[in-house]
N, C-alpha and C positions, 0 to 999 in steps of 0.2 A: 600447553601446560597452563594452569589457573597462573595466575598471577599471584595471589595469596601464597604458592607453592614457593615462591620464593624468600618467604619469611620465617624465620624462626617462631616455635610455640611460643618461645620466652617472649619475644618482640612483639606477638600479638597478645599476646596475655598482659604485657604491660600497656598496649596500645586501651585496650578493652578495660583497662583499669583507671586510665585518665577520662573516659570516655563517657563512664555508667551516667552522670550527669546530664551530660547532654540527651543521649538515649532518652534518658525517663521523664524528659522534660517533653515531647514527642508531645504534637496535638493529636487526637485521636488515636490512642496505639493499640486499639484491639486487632488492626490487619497484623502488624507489629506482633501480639503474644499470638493468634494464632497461629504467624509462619514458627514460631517457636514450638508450639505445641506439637504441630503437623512433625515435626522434626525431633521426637520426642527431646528437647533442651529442656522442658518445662515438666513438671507433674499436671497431671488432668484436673487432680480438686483444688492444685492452687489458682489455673487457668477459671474454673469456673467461679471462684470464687472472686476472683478481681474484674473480670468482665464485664460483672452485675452492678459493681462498684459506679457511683455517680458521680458523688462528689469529685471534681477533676484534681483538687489537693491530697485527698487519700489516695487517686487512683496513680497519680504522680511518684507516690511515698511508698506506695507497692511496687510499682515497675523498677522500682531503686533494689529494693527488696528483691528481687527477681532476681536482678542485674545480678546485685552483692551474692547472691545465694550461687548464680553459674558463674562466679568466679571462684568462689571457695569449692565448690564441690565438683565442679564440670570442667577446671580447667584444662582437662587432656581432652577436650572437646571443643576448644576454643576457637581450633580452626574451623570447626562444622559451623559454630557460630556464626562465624564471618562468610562463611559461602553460603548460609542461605539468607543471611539479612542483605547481598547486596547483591541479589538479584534483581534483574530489570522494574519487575511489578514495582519493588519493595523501594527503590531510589524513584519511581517515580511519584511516590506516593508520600512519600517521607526524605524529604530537600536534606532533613540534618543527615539521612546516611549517606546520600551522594556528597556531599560535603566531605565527611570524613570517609567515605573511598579513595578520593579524590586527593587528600591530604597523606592518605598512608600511603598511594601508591607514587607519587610524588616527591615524599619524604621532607614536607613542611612538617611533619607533625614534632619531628627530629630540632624544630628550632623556636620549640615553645621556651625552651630554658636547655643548659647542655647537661643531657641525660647519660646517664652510663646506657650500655647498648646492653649489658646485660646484668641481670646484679643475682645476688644472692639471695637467700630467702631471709628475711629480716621480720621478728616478732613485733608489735607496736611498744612503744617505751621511750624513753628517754629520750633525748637527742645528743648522737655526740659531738663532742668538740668540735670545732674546724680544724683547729690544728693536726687533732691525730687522723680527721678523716684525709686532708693533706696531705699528711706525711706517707698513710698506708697507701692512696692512690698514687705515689710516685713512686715507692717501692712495687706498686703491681703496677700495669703495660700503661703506661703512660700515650695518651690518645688512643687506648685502644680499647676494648672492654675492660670498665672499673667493676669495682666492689660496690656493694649495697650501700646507702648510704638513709639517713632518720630522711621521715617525710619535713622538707624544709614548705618555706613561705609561699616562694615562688611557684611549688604543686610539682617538686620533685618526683617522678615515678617510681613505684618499688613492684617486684614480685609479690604476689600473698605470701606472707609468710605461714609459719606455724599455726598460729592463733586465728589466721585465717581459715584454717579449716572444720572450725568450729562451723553450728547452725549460726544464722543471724540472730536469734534470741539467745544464746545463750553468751555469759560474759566473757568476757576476752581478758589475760591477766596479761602482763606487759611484763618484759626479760630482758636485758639490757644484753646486748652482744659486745665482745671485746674485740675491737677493732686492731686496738695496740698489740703489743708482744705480752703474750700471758706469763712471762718469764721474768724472775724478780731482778732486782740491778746486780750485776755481775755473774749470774748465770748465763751459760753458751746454750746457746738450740739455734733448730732452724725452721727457718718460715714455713716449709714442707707438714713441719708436724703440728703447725698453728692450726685450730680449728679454722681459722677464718677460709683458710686454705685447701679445705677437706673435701672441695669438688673441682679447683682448677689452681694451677700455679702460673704466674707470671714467667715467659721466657724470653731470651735473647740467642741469637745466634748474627753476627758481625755488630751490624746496628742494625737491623730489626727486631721487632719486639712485636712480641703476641702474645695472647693468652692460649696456656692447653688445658682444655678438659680430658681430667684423670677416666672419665668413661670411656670414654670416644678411641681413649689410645688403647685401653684394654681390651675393645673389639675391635681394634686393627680399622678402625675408620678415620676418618679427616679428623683433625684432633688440635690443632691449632691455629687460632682466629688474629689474622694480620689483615689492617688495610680494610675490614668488612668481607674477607676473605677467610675460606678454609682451606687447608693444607695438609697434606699429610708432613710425617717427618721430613721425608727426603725428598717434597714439595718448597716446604718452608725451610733446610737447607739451601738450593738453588735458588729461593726468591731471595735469601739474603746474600748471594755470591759468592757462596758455597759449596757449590752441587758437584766441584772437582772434590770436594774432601769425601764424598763417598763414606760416609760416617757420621750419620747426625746423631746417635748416641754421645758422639764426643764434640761435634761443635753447634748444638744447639744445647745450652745451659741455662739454670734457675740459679739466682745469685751465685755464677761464676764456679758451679757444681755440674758436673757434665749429666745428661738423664743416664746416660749408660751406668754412673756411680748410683744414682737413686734407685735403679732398676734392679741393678744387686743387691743396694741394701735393704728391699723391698718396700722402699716409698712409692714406688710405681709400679705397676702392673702395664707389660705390654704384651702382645702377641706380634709372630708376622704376618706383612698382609699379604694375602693370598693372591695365587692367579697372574705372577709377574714376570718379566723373561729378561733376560742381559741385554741389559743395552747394547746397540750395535754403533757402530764408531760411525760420528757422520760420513756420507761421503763429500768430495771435495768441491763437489760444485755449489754447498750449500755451507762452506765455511764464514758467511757473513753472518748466518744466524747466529744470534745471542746463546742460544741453546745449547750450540754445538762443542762436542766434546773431541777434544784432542787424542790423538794417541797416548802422547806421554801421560795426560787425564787419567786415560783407561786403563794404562800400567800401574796407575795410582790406586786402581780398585781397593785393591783389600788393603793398602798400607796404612798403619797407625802409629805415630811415634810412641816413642816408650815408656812417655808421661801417661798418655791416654790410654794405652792399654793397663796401666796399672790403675786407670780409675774406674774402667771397663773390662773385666779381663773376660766376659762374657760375648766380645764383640769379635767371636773367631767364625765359628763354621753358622749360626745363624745368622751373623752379621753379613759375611757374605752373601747370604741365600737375599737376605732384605735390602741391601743397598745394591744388589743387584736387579731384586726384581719388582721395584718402586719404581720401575723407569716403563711401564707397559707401555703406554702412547708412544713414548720413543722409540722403542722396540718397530716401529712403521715409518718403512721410510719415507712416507708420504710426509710426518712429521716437520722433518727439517725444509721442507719445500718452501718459499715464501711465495711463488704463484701456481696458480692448479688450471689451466686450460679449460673452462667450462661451458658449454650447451644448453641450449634451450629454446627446440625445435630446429627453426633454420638458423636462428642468430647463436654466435659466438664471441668470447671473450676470456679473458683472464682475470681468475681473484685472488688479489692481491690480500695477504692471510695480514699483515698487517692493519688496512684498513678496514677488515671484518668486524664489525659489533652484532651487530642481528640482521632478520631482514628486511626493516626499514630503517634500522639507522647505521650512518656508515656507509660512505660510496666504495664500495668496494668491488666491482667487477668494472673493469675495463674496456669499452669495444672499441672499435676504428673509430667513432664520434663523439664517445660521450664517457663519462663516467656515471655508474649506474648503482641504487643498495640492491637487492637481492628482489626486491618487490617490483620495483622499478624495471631488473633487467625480463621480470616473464612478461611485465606486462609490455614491454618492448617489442618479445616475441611474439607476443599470441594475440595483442592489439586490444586487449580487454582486462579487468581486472582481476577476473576468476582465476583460479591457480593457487597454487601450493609451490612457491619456491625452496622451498625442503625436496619434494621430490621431482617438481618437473627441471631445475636446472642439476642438471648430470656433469660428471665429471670421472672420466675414464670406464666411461657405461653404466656407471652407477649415481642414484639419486646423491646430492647434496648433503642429504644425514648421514650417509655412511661415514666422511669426517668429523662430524659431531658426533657421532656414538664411538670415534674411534679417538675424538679427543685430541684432532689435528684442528680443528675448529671450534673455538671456544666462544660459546653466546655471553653477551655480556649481561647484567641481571638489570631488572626495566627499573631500576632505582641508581644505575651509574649515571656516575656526573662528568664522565671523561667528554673532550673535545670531539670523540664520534656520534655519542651518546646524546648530549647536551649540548651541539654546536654551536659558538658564536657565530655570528653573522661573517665575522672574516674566515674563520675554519670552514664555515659551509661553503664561502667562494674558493677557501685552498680546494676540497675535497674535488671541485669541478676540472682539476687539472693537476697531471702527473706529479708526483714530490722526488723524480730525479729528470735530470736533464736529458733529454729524447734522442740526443746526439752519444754524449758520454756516457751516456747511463748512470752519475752520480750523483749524490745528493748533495746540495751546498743551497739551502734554503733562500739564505739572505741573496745569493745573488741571479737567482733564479727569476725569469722573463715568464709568466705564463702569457698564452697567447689567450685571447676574448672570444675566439671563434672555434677550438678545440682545444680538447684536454693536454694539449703540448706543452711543456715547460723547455726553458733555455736556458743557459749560460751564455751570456752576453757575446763571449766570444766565438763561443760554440755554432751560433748562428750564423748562417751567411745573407746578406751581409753582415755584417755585426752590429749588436743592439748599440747603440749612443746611450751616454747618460740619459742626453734629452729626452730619448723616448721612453727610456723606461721611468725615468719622472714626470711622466705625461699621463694624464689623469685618460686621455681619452682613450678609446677602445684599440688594444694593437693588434695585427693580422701575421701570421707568422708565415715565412715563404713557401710551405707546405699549402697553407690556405688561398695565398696569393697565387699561387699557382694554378691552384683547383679551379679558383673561382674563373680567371679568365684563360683557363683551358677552351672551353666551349665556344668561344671565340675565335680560337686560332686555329690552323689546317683545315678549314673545313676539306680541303682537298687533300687526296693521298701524296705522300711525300720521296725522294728519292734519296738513297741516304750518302748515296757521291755527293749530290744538292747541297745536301744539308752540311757536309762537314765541311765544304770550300765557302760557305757562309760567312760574313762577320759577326765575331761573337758578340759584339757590343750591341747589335738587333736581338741574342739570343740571350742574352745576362742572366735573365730567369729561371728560363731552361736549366742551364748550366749551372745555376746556383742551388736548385732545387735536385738537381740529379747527382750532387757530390752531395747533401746534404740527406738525401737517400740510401746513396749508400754507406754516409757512415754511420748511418742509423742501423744498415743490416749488418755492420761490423760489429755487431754486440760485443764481441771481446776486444774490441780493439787494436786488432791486429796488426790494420795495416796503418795505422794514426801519425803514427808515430814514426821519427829516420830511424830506420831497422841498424844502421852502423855505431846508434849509439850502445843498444842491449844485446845483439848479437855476433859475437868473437870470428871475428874474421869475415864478415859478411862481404869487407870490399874488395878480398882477395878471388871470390867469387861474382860478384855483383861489383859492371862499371859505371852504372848511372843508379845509382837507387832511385827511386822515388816513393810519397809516400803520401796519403788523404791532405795532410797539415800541410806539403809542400803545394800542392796544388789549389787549395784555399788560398793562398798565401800568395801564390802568381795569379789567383783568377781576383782576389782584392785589388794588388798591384797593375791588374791592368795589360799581363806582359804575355796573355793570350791573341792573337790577331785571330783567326779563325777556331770555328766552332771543331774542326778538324784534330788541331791543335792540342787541346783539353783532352778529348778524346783519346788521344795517343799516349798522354802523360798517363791517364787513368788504366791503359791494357797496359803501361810500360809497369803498373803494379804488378799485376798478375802475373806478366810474364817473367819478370824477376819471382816470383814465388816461386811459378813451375818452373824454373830453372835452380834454384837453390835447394829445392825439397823436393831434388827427385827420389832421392831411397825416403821418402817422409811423406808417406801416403796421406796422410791425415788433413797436415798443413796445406799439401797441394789437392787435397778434395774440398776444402776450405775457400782458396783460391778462387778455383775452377767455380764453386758456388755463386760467388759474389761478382765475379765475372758475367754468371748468365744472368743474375739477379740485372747489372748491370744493360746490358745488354738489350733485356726487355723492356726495360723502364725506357732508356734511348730511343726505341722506336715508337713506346705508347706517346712519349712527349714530345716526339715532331710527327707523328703520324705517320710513318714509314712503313711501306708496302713491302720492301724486298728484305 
């Protein structure tokens, strides 16, 4: 996608209006009007006619002329403008439009002065007060798209107005717009019937605040702009923490007036939007997302108290059909996933939908060594730079786009300033290393250990041994026992091993070992099953079970010291298991869980003393 494609006409139409200056001040602009010409933006007798021009002061005075002329008459052509003047040739040859490419796509241009994002169409005339332009900008979306406001000193941008669609020769008469309420003092109305107001209205729905274009919502399209965001209704519902009310006719309001009341009394025109299907209840494994919607939520569907259906009484059989069928992407349950197991060639990983922005910014695919963006991980794969990480990393056989087009994966636009987007230098080193702890699986930032040599994070205790303050206030580079291990494997056994040998061993030669293979596997305990003394949360466990044991307890004696052999350990770690399969024989599940991590167990034991038999 052009990059241009992600700006509004209005955005570039104001951009192109701050701009004509610089344009026509251009040292030799005849490459300049003919890429205009060739594109018909220009008329043919005016091109020839300025061409022949010498003098560089007229010829200056005409390019203005030009400018001012494809704004007033071309400006639904504005974007054509912008994609052929900042073609390669044309920045090479002309430093002012790389410059201002460079600035719009950037979004310096946004900090000449603080510009409304979108304004009104405004005739030239008068200037109005501060005060009442004050006043109106805080009754409409405060930080968010303002109202038009008189060209001030600073070089405030506006839309062309009216007067702008005039030829350049001919005069312009000036109209003074009413900012204020057109309503005399003690008369009632409402802002809705204010002309000011005649193409968008300021809303709220909790504490967010946006603007909605009254078009946008009559074609059942994204229709309200929050955060440099569009939304649809029951978009910008849920973004204000909402999305259980299931009724944005009645909690997203324009001065404290629900739209479902405007919609009846015909101050708005909506349609429904097409194409949508009932949301399906998250399932349970994905109850952390923010997203997810509860049962009792879903029994919430169509309920409206009896205030709001008296201000909406509209909001029955096609309200359901729309607040139910507003939720498409959810409708997939790929949706509620926050990681998707992905491919690309022979290398493998997980993407983490969280850390997703695009694909080079944003670590977001995870392998065994590294954390990777999307660009990063094909060239990983394929050892080169060529590639299309859109289709070559797959995910359940299918290319990468098929969650973007299905709206499970959302790109961020090349003008975000988020921490993915726009990294500091400490967020770029978080992004190199997990954001929950590799043991627990949970998030606790502040006291989180990443390790220097892989994408591991810890919780101090979580690690065996356990992190010191010292060392985690230790500037120097730390190695996490995962690594430590690794690195001086290749050192150790060079010979096959006997595994009688090995368990009548002293575990104080084997420390390592043994710290890294309980650390293993409470890593493969993703749910944490066995972490924890099972007689605290399960009812009767010791009338069945006479020695529990449990991950935590065995940390706990192998810190303490109160291991003698390597044998030892060993026994405490099957004395898990076999309490499991002895607990949960009618409970196939819990004991195929067991039985798992038992073998997972098992094999790791022998890769790490070498063991033949």
């Amino acid at each position: 996608m052009d990059p241009l494609d992600f700006f509004e006409p209005h955005e570039l139409l104001c951009f192109f209006h701050r701009r004509k200056t610089e344009m026509s001040c251009m040292a030799n602009p005849h490459t300049f009007l003919s890429q205009l010409r060739d594109h018909n933006l220009i008329q043919e007798d005016t091109y020839k006619k300025v061409i022949r021009m010498k003098s560089k002061e007229k010829l200056r005075k005409e390019v203005y002329k030009i400018l001012d002329w494809l704004e007033t008459t071309r400006a639904k052509h504005i974007r054509a403008f912008w994609k052929c003047v900042f073609v390669e040739v044309m920045l090479s040859q002309y430093p002012t439009l790389k410059t201002l490419r460079n600035s719009l796509m950037d979004g310096s241009y946004k900090f000449d002065a603080q510009l409304p994002e979108k304004v009104e169409k405004e005739e030239e005339g008068k200037r109005e007060s501060p005060g009442r332009l004050k006043d109106e900008e805080t009754r409409a979306s405060s930080g968010k798209k303002r109202k038009a406001r008189s060209t001030s000193s600073d070089g405030d941008e506006q839309q062309p107005g009216p007067s702008s669609l005039l030829t350049p020769g001919q005069k312009r008469k000036s109209k003074k717009i009413c900012f204020s309420s057109p309503l005399k003092k003690g008369e009632k109305g409402d802002i809705w019937t204010w002309p000011i107001y005649k193409s968008q209205l300021p809303v709220m729905c909790g504490d967010k605040e946006g603007t909605l274009r009254r078009d946008r919502l009559a074609k059942g399209e994204k229709c309200i702009l929050a955060e440099k965001r569009w939304f649809a209704p029951s978009e910008f519902e849920k973004f204000a923490g909402k999305g259980s009310y299931r009724n944005w006719k009645s909690s997203i309001r324009c001065m404290d007036t629900p739209l479902g009341k405007l919609i009846k009394d015909g101050h708005l025109t909506s349609v429904g939007y097409k194409g949508r299907h009932k949301q399906a209840k998250a399932p349970q494994s994905s109850s952390s997302h923010s997203d997810t919607v509860s049962e009792e939520e879903d029994n919430q569907e169509d309920e409206v108290s009896s205030s709001e259906r008296n201000n909406s009484s509209d909001a029955s059989e096609e309200e359901e059909m729309e607040a139910s069928d507003e939720q498409q992407p959810e409708s997939n349950p790929d949706y509620y996933r926050t990681t998707f197991k992905v491919t690309c060639g022979a290398l493998s990983g997980s993407l983490n939908k969280k850390r997703f922005a695009s694909g080079r910014c944003g670590k977001s695919i995870r392998t065994d060594t590294s954390w990777l963006t999307p660009v990063e991980f094909v060239k990983e794969a394929f050892r080169q730079g060529d590639g299309s990480w859109r289709k070559d990393i797959e995910y359940d056989g299918k290319p990468l786009s098929s969650l973007l087009q299905a709206k499970v994966l959302v790109l961020h636009s090349l003008l975000c300033s988020c921490k993915l987007c726009k990294p500091k230098p400490k967020d770029l080193d978080d992004q190199r290393n997990d954001d929950e702890c590799f043991i627990c699986k949970t998030e606790d930032v502040e006291d989180l250990v990443e390790c220097d040599h892989c994408p591991r994070s810890f919780h101090q205790k979580c690690h065996m041994p356990h992190i010191e303050d010292a060392v985690k206030n230790d500037v120097r580079p730390w190695m996490c026992t995962f690594c430590v291990f690794n690195t001086n494997q290749v050192y150790r056994y060079a010979d096959e091993q006997r595994s009688d040998a090995v368990l009548s061993r002293q575990i104080s030669q084997h420390i390592l070992e043994c710290q890294y293979l309980l650390l293993y596997l409470c890593s493969a305990d993703v749910e944490q099953m066995f972490a924890l003394n099972p007689t605290l949360y399960i009812e009767n466990y010791s009338s069945f079970i006479k020695t529990p044991m449990w991950l935590g307890n065995i940390a706990e004696k192998l810190k303490k010291k109160e291991y003698l052999t390597v044998g030892q350990f060993v026994s405490d770690v099957d004395l898990i298991f076999t309490n499991c399969a002895l607990f949960n024989q009618n409970n196939e599940e819990f004991r195929a869980t067991g039985e798992h991590l038992k073998h997972l167990f098992d094999q790791e034991f022998k890769k790490a003393f070498n063991i033949c038999d």
